[in-house]
Each structure stands twice: as C-alpha cells, then as structure tokens.
C-alpha positions in Angstrom: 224.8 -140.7 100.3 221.4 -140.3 98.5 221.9 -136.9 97.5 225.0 -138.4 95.7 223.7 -138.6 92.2 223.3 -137.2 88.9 220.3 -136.4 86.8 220.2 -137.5 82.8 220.0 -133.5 81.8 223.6 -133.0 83.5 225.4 -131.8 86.6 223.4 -128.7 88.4 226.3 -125.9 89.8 225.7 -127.3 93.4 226.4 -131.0 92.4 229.3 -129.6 90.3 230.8 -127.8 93.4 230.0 -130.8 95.3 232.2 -133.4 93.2 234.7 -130.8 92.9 235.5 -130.2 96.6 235.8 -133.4 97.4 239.3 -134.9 98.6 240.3 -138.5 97.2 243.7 -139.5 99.2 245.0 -142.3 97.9 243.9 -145.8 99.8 245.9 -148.3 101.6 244.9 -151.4 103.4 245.9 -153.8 105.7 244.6 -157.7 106.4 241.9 -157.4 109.3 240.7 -161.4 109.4 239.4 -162.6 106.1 238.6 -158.9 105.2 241.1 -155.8 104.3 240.7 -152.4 105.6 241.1 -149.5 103.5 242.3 -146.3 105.0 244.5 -143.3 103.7 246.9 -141.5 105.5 246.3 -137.4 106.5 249.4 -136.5 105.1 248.0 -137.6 101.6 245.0 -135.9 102.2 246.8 -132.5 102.6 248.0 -133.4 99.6 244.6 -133.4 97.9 244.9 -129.8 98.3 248.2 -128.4 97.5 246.9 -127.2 94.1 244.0 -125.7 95.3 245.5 -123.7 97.8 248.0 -122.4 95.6 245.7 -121.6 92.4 242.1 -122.0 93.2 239.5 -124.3 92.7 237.2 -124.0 89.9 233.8 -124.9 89.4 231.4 -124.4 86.5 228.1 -122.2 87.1 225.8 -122.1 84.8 224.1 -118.7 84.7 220.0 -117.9 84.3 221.3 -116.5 81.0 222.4 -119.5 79.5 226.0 -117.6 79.9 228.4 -120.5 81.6 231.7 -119.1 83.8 234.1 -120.9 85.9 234.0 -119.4 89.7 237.7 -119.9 91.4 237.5 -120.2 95.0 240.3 -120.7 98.0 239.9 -122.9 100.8 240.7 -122.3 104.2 241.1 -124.8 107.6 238.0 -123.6 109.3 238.0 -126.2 112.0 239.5 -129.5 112.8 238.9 -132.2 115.3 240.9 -135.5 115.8 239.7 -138.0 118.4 241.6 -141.3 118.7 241.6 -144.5 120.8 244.8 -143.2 123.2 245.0 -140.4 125.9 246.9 -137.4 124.2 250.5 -138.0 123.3 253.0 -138.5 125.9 255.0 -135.9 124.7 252.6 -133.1 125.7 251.3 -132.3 129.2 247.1 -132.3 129.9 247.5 -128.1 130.0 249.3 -127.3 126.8 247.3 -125.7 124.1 248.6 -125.4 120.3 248.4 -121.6 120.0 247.6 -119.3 117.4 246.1 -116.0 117.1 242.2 -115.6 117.2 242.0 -119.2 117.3 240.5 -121.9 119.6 242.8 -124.7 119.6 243.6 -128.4 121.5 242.4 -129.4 124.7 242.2 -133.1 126.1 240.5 -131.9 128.8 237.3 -131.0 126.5 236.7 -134.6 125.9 235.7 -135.3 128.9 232.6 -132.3 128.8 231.2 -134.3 125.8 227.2 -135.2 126.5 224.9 -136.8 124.3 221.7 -134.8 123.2 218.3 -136.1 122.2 218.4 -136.1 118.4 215.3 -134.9 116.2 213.8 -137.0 113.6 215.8 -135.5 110.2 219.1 -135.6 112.2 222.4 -136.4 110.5 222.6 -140.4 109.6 226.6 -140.1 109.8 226.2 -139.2 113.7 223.9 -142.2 114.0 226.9 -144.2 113.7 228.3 -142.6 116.6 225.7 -142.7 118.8 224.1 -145.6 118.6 226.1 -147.6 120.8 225.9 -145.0 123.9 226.3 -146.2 127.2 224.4 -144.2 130.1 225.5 -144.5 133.6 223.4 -144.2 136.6 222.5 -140.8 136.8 221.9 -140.6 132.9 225.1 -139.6 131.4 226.1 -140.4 128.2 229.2 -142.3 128.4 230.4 -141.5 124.7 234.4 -142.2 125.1 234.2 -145.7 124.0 232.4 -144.0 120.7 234.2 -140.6 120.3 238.2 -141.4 121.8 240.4 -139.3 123.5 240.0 -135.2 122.0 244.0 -135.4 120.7 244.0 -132.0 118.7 241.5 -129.4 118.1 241.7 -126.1 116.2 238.7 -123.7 115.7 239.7 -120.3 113.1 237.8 -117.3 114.5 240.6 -114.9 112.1 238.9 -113.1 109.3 239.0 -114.5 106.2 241.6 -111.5 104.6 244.2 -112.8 107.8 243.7 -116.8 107.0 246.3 -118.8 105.2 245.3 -121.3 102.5 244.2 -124.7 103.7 247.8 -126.4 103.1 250.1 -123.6 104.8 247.9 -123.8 107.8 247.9 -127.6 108.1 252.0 -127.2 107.9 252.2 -124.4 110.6 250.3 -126.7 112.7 252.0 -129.8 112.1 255.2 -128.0 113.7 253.6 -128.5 116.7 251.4 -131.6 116.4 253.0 -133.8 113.6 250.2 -136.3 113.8 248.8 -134.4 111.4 250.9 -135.6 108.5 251.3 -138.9 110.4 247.7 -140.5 111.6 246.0 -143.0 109.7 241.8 -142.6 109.4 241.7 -146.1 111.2 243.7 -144.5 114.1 241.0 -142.0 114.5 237.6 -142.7 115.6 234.2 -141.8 113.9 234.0 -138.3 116.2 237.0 -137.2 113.9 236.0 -134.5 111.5 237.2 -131.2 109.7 235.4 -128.7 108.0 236.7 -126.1 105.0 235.7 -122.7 104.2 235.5 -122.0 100.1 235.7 -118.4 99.5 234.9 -117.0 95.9 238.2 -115.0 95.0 236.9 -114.3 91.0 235.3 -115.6 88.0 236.1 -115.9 84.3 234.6 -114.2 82.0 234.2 -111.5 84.3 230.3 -110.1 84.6 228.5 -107.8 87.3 224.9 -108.8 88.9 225.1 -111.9 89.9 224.8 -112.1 93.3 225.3 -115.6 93.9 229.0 -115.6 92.1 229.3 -113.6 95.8 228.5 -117.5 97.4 230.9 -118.8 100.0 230.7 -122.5 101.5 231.7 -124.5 104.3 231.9 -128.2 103.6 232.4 -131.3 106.6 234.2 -133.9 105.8 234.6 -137.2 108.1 238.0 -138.5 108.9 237.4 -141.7 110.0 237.7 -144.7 108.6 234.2 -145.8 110.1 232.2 -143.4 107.1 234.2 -144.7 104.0 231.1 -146.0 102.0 232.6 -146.2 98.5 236.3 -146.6 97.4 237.6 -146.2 93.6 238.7 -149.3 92.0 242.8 -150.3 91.9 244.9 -152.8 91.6 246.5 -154.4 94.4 250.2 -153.9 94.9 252.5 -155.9 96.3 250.3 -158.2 96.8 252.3 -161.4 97.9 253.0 -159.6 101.2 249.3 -158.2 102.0 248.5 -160.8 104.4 251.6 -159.4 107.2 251.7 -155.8 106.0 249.8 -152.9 104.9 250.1 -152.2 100.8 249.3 -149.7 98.7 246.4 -149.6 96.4 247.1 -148.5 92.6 245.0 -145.6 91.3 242.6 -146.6 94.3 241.3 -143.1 96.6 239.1 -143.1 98.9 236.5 -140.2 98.4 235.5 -137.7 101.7 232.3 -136.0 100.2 230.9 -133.0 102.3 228.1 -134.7 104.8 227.7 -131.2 106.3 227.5 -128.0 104.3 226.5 -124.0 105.0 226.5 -121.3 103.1 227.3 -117.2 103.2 225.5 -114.9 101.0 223.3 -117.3 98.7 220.8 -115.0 97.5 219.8 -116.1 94.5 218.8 -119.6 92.7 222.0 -120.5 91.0 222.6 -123.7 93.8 218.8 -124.1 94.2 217.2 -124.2 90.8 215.7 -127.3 91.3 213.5 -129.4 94.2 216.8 -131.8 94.5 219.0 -129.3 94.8 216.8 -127.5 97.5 216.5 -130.6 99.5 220.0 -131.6 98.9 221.1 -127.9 100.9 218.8 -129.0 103.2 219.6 -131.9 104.4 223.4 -130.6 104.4 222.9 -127.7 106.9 220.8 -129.8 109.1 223.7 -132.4 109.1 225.8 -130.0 109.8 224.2 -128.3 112.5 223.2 -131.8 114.1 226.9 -132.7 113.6 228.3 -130.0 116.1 225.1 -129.9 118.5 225.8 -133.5 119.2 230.0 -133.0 119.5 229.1 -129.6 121.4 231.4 -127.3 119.5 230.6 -123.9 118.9 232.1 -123.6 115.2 232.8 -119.6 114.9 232.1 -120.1 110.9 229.2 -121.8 111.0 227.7 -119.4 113.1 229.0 -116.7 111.4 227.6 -117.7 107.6 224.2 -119.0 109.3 223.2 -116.2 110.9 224.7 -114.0 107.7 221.8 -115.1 105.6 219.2 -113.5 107.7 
C-alpha cells in the first residue's frame, strides 16, 4: 500500500500503531500450475492474537514534549464477514442465526440483497478488485455472487465496550458454533471476506494527565482473502520434495494483513497527525473504510458509532 512506508527521521506514532496491529499468520502454499499459492489458515491468525488479548498491545507515542510512553490497548472482534465459493454449510438450515447478545450475526439469506453502488473517484483500490468484474443483468442489477460468494458467517458487535470479550475468547465462543472459523483457508474465502478490530486504550506507562489523545481508540480492516496478499515474508520451503501433490509449510514465512480501512474515536489532538503524510494516510484509511462497507452494504454499529463521535 503507498502509505506503507517509513520516513529517514523514524517511525511517526500512527505508522508505529500501524506496523504493530498488524497480524502475520504463518504462510502455506500449494502448487497451482507452474506457480504456488500462498495462503494461511484462520486458526493461525487467531493465533496472532492470543497475547494481545491476554496482555495488551503496546505501541510507542511520542509526546509534543519530547516525553515518549508506551500506550497498551485491547482488541476486540468488532465485525466479521466470511464469503466463500459454496452455499452455507450443509449442516445448518437457510434460517439459523449464530446468536449472541446485542449482536447482529449470520445470515445466508443477506447475500443475496448485496447491490453494487457507483463508486467516487478516491474510493478504496482494495474494493476495485472486487468490483471490477461485475456482471449487470437486464434491468441493471449488479450480479456480484461470482465476485463476493455465498455470505457463510456474519457477526456485527453492537455490546459496549465494558461487556466485550477480548478478540481471542470471542473468536472461540463463536467457533462453538461455526468451526470454520479455526478451519477455512484465505483461498477458501473470496475477496468480499473481511474483519475489522476495535483497539481500545486500557493505560499507559509512565503514567501522565493532559493528553488527550492517549484517550484515542481505533478500528482497523483487515482483508481475508487470499486475492489482497501483496507482500509475503521470506522462508524457506519445507518439505519440499512433496510440494508439487500437497500443500507445505513455509519456514519463518507470514503473510502480513495491514489495516486497508481505519477510524478513529476521540482523536483530538495531533499526536497521529503531526505531519502532511500522516494526515493523508488517516485519510485515505477512513475513506477506505467507509467505501468498504457502502459498497458490501453493512451497517457497522462501530464505525458509525466512532465516526459520528468526533463531531
């Protein structure tokens, strides 16, 4: 992504929080022609967070004082969708609904409400992707479900944040009922699949009053498809000899999910936007975002609830 870059003078606190919220599951792959395809599974991307959820993430902010702390923040499911190329698993009927409380959760039936809308000129590149290949039928309907799947699983948290349950205990009461969580691959899913994860600030060390923007919460989107994977760490291939019938894994290779969406509750002051970059880079992310669920028609109860907090 082009805001994914560094300048010479160092990280800036938003690039920092950036980096540090991203997941890297470990990569597989699996012969496809003369090429191989690199996936990971979700069950390893849970993973990613187990130590997060438990402890905290921290991320270094560099104060207008020249002071530096380390702000410790828990994340939080806020919403997830998986789309794949099958209708819903056997095993459930059309009507059932995954349950819990406050929440909006799965619906097959939602997939087939999905419409296309005209997209404005600085709308997110990563829906492009999607899009581009639309069908319209004769009365001008987007046909999308070559493009977006079948809607398999959906969940939407509307709980406040003081009744939420870190990231990994809610992706575990979930799986209970819908174990393809821990089970689907990012090539099973198609490019509509996506998550998104709600940071909030629990405290920072040392300890210091005034600065409003240590008050910051985020909410980053993350793809889960295979069809966004732009980079991949370097690894060594192992077991090689049987690559060309099966899958293998790749040694010390992950395969990085950086936010391509972001919003933000209570940013009040200049600590993420100190300079031009930075302001362009928050930008872009919102707009991506909002484009994002305009164009998947999801009414995200957190987005709407830190957007329309900051005015």
């Amino acid at each position: 992504m082009w805001w994914w870059s560094s300048s010479s003078k160092g990280r800036s606190n938003l690039e920092r929080f950036l980096l540090g919220v991203t997941p890297k599951p470990p990569s597989f792959s699996f012969p496809q022609g003369k090429e191989e395809m690199e996936y990971f599974r979700l069950g390893d991307l849970w993973d990613c967070y187990d130590e997060l959820s438990a402890y905290g993430f921290g991320s270094q902010i560099d104060l207008n004082n020249g002071e530096i702390v380390m702000q410790y923040y828990v994340p939080y499911l806020s919403a997830i969708q998986i789309h794949t190329n099958r209708p819903a698993s056997m095993s459930r009927s059309l009507n059932e609904v995954v349950e819990s409380e406050s929440s909006e959760c799965w619906s097959d039936s939602e997939s087939e409400k999905l419409l296309s809308r005209s997209m404005s000129n600085d709308s997110s590149k990563t829906w492009d992707a999607v899009s581009e290949d639309s069908v319209f039928d004769p009365d001008g309907t987007v046909l999308l479900r070559e493009k977006l799947g079948y809607l398999d699983f959906k969940y939407i948290e509307r709980d406040p944040p003081y009744k939420r349950v870190p990231l990994t205990d809610k992706i575990n009461e979930l799986a209970e009922k819908y174990p393809g969580l821990m089970t689907l691959r990012s090539v099973d899913m198609s490019p509509a699949s996506w998550m998104a994860v709600a940071w909030y600030p629990i405290y920072h060390i040392p300890s210091c009053k005034n600065e409003k923007d240590l008050t910051t919460g985020f909410l980053t989107y993350h793809t889960l498809s295979s069809s966004f994977q732009d980079n991949v760490v370097e690894g060594d291939l192992s077991n090689n000899k049987a690559k060309e019938e099966t899958e293998c894994f790749v040694v010390n290779k992950r395969i990085p999910l950086p936010p391509f969406g972001l919003a933000a509750y209570k940013m009040q002051g200049d600590l993420w936007g100190k300079t031009e970059f930075d302001q362009d880079r928050l930008f872009y992310l919102q707009s991506s975002a909002d484009s994002w669920l305009k164009q998947l028609n999801v009414d995200h109860h957190d987005y709407n609830f830190f957007i329309n907090s900051n005015f």
